[in-house]
N, C-alpha and C positions, 0 to 999 in steps of 0.2 A: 583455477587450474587444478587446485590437490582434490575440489569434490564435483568436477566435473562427470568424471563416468557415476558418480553416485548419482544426478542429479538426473545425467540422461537417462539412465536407466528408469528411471521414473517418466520420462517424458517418452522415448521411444520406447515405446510397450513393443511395437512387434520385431524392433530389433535389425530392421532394416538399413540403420546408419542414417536417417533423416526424420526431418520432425515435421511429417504433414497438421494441415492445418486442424483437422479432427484432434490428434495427439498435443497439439498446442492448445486450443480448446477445453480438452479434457484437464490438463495439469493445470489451466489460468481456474477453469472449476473448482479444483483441490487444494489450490493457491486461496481462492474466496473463502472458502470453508473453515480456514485456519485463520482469519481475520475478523476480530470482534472490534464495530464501529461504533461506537455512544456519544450521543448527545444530552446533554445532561442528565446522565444517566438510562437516556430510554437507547434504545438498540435499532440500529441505524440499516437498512437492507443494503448491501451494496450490488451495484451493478457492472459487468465487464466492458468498460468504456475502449479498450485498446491493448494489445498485446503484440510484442515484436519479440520474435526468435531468431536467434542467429542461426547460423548452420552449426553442426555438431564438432565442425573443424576447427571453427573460432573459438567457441566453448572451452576445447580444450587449449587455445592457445591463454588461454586467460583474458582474450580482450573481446569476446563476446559476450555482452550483458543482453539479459532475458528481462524485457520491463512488459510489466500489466499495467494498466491503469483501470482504477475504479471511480465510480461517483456515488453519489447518493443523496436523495434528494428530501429534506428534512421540511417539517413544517413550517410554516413562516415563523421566527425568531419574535418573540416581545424585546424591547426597551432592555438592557442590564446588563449584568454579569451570565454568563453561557462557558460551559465547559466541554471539549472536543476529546474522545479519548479512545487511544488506538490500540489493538494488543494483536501480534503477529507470533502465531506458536508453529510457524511451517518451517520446518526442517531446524528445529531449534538447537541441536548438535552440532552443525555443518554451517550455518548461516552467520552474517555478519548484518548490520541492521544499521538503517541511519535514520531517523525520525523530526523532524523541521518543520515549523510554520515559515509561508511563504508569507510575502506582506502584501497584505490586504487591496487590491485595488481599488476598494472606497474606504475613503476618511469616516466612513458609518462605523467601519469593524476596527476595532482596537486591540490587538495582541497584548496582555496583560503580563500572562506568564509560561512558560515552556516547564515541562515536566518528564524526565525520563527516566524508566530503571537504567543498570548498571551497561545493558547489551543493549539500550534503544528499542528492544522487540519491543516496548507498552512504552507508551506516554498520554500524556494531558496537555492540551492547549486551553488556558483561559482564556477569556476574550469579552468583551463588552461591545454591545449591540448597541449604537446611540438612534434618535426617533430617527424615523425615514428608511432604514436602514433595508436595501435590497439582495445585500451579496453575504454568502457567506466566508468564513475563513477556509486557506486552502492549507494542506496537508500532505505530506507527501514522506514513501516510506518505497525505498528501492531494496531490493536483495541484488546481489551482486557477486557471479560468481567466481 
């Protein structure tokens, strides 16, 4: 609620009072931009899997949350130890951060260790890949305004 009109302002560019799907579009864009994904270190493309916008009236009551979702689709994993690491620098003044590994739907992926700075924007998930192993770990990181 306190950085709602900061937030629209960046979303409703033409100031219309609503957030067409172009303008939703364009900010889940500017949202990707500011997120660096790695996989043991190499650098991970990500892609706009889904994105829901409240209307502008919610926003500012405090109970509309603006969620993106990304994926990315990384090489086949070897046998071992694999390290997942996330860094979110969008609107790093104004934002609140939550950062989590979810648990793994196959017993292949082993959640080791959770790792985060002070604000949750960056973290590291460890994890170990045992033989067979098809899925990866999942990851998840909301802003919430």
């Amino acid at each position: 609620m306190a950085v709602a009109e900061q937030v629209l302002a960046l979303i409703d560019r033409n100031r219309d009072g609503t957030i067409s799907p172009s303008e939703a579009a364009t900010y889940a864009e500017v949202l990707k931009r500011d997120l660096t994904l790695r996989l043991d270190r190499r650098k991970l493309a990500l892609k706009i899997t889904a994105a829901e916008f409240p209307s502008p009236a919610a926003l500012r009551t405090g109970w509309g949350i603006i969620q993106v979702e990304f994926s990315a689709t990384p090489e086949p994993l070897a046998s071992g130890a694999h390290r997942l690491a996330l860094e979110n620098r969008h609107l790093t003044t104004v934002s609140v951060y939550l950062l989590n590994a979810a648990q793994p739907r196959s017993g292949t992926v082993r959640i080791t260790r959770q790792k985060r700075n002070n604000t949750q924007s960056a973290g590291e998930i460890a994890f170990t890949v045992h033989p067979a192993a098809c899925h990866y770990p999942a990851s998840s990181q909301r802003e919430t305004l």
